[in-house]
N, C-alpha and C positions, 0 to 999 in steps of 0.2 A: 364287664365294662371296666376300663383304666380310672385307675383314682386320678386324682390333679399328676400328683407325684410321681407318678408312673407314665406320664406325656411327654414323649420326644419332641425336640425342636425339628421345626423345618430342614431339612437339608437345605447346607449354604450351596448356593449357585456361584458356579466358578466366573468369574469376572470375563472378561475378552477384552483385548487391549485392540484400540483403533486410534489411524493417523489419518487427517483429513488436514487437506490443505489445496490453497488456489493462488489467484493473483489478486493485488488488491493497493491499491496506492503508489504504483512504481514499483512494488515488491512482493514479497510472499507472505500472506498468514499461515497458518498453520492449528490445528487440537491435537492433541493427543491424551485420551481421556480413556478410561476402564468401563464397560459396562455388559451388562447382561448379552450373550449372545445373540437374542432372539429382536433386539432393537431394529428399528429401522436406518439404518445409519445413512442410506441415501437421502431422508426426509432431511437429516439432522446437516449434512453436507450443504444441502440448497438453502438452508435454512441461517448456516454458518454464511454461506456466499451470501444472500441476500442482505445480511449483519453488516458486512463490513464494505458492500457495494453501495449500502444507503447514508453513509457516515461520507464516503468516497464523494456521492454526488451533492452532498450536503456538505462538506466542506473543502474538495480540492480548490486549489490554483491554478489545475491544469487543464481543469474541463472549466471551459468558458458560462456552461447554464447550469455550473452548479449554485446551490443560493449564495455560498459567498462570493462565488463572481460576480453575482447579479448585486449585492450586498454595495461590492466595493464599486460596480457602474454606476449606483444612484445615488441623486446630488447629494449635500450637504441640505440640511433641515428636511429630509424626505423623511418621513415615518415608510419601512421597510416589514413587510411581514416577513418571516423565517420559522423552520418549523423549531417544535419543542428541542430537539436537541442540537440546535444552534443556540439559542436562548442559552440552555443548561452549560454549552462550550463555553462562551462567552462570558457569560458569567462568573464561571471559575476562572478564565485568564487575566479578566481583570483583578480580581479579586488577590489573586498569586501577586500580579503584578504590585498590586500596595503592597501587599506583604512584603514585597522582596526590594523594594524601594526603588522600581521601576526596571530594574533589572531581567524581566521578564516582560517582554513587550509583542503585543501581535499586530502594532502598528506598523511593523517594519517593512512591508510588501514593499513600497518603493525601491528600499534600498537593496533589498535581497533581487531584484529585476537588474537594477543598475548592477550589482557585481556579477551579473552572469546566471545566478541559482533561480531565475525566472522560469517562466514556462514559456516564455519567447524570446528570450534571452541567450545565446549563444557565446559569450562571451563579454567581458567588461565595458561597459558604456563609462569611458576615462571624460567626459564631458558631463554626462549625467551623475557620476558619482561625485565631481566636483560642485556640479549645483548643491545639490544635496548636502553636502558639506558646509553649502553659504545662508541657506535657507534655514527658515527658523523650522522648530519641529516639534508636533506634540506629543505626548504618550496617546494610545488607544483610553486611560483611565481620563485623561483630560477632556478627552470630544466625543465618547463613543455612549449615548445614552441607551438603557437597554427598557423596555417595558414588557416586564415579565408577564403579565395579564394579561396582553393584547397579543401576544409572542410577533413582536415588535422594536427593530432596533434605527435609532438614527444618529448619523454624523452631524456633529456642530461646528467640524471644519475637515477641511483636506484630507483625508488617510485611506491608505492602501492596505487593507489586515491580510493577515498570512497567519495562519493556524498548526504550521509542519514543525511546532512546540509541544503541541497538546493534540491533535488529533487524532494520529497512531496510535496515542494511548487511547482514546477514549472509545475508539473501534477494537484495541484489544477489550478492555470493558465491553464492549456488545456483544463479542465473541463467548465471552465468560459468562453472560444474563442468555445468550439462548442456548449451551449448553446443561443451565440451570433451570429454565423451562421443561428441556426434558428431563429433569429429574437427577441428572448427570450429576454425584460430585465428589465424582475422581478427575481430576483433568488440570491439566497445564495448555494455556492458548499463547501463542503470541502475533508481534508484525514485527517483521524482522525484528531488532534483538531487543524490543519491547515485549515482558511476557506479564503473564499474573494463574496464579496456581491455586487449586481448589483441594483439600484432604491434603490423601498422601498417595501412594502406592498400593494395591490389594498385601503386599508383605508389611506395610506399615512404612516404609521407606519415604522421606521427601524426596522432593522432585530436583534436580540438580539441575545450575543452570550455568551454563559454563558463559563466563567474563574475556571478552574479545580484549587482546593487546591492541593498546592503541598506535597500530604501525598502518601506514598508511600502502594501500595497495596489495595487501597480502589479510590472510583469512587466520591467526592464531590464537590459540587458547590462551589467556594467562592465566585465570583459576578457577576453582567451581566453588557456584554459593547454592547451601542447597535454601529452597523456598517453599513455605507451607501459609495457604492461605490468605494469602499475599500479592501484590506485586512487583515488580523491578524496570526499571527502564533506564538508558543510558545516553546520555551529550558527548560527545565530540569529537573534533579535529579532525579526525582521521579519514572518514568516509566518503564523505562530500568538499571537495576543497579545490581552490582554483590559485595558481601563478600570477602576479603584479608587481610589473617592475624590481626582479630578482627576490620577491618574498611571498610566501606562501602563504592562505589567506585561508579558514575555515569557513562553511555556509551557516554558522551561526552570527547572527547581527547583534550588533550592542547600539541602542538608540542615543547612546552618552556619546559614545567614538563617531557616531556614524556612517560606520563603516564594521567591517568583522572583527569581531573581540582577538585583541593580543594580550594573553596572560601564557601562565608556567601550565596552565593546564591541558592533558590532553583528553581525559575522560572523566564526565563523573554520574555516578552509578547512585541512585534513590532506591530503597524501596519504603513501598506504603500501601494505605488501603484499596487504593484504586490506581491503574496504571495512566490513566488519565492523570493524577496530582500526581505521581512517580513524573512522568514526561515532562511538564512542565518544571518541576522543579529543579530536577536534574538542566533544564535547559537554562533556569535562574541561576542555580549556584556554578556555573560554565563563564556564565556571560561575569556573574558577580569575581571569580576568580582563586587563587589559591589560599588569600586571605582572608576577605570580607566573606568568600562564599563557605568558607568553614567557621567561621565567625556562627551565619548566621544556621548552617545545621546545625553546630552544637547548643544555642540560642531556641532554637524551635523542636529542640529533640526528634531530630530526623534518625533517620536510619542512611548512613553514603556513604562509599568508596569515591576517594580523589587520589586520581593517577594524576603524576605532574610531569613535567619534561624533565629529566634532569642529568646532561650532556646527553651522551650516546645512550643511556637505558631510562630506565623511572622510576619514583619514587613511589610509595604507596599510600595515603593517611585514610585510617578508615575511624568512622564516626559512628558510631553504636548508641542509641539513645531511647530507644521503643517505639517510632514511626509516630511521633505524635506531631502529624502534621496539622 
């Protein structure tokens, strides 16, 4: 018989690298995660789709009977049931939203309809965006009361919510919890260019993630960050944006302008513990701008990249602080 001392370890089991990816809010998710061969990775597939199809019909703008559609058709003083992770959404937006001194708002559905980025909207309603303009306006933190025990929300006045701040993040987060279910934790998930990373690599390697130039119309790298454990998400200008009257307008809204935020900036890059507070934030310090919203990273010891316009190329400022969001 072997003494203790004389007991071999297990043979390590070589890892197998897998890419799993669909369609899912307008665009594409994606895993790409290490694990034992012998897994079932079609279980793990349906199970990734089912993740970010349930967040999909729980919070789009585009599907009419998802619960925030049904959310935003019922009157004012309606107690509204919604499931737990509307509740959990919401909760966090507002919450961002004091934090960032309204600068992160998901009352802004009206107005994102009126300049076109609606899901019925085809182009700028120049009559409705000037209402909009004359009409008084509240934040979501002003009239949006939530009852977290009854998983129960109600309006105390007029508001149209729109969740395309936070909600990509919060499906990469789902993406990342049932990967973690099965035991998984080597992996990198994202939705489009919102990601969040678990370990490292089977060689010890992080996981690189390469930082889009903010040019509009075209697909390039401007650098790689690598990420461990973590996640990262990115606001602006570039992607989604519409023409008005000879000046080009971003589909991110500011509830102060009333209309789409004009600053120097073209992107800005968060990372933190959940891609969920990455997405919102990053859409906070956009709308806050190249001043106030670097103000308030270095203030809250964030982790951002602020790409700014500056003539023909851009400028870089990056904020290193420990993601103490």
């Amino acid at each position: 018989m072997k003494t203790y001392s004389e007991r071999q370890d297990p043979p390590t089991i070589a890892l197998q690298r897998y890419n799993l990816h669909g369609e899912t809010m307008g665009t594409r998710y994606s895993a790409v995660f290490f694990a034992a061969p012998d897994i079932d990775d079609a279980a793990i597939g349906a199970s990734l789709f089912a993740a970010v199809d349930k967040v999909d019909w729980q919070m789009s703008t585009w599907k009419p009977d998802s619960d925030l559609s049904r959310l935003n058709r019922v009157p004012e003083h309606h107690w509204q049931k919604v499931p737990e992770a509307l509740i959990c959404v919401l909760t966090a937006a507002l919450r961002i939203s004091r934090q960032s001194g309204g600068a992160f708002d998901i009352g802004v559905g009206d107005l994102v309809n009126a300049w076109g980025f609606g899901s019925n909207a085809q182009q700028i309603n120049e009559q409705q965006v000037n209402v909009l303009k004359s009409q008084e306006r509240w934040l979501a933190t002003d009239v949006l009361e939530i009852d977290a025990a009854q998983n129960q929300v109600r309006k105390r006045a007029p508001i149209t919510l729109d969740l395309s701040g936070i909600a990509k993040g919060y499906g990469v987060d789902q993406l990342a919890r049932c990967l973690d279910t099965f035991g998984i934790t080597r992996y990198l998930v994202g939705i489009d260019g919102e990601m969040r990373a678990r370990g490292t690599k089977p060689d010890d390697r992080p996981w690189s993630i390469a930082i889009e130039k903010p040019v509009r119309d075209q697909r390039e790298v401007m650098g790689v960050m690598e990420l461990g454990d973590a996640a990262i998400a990115t606001s602006g200008d570039y992607r989604h944006w519409t023409s008005f009257q000879g000046k080009h307008y971003a589909h991110t809204m500011s509830s102060a302008l009333r209309e789409p935020l004009r600053n120097r900036l073209a992107s800005v890059s968060v990372v933190a513990s959940s891609c969920m507070l990455a997405d919102a934030w990053a859409t906070a310090l956009l709308v806050l701008g190249e001043e106030a919203g670097i103000e308030l990273a270095q203030a809250r010891g964030m982790d951002a990249l602020f790409v700014l316009h500056d003539g023909d190329g851009f400028e870089e400022i990056s904020i290193t602080a420990g993601q103490r969001l």
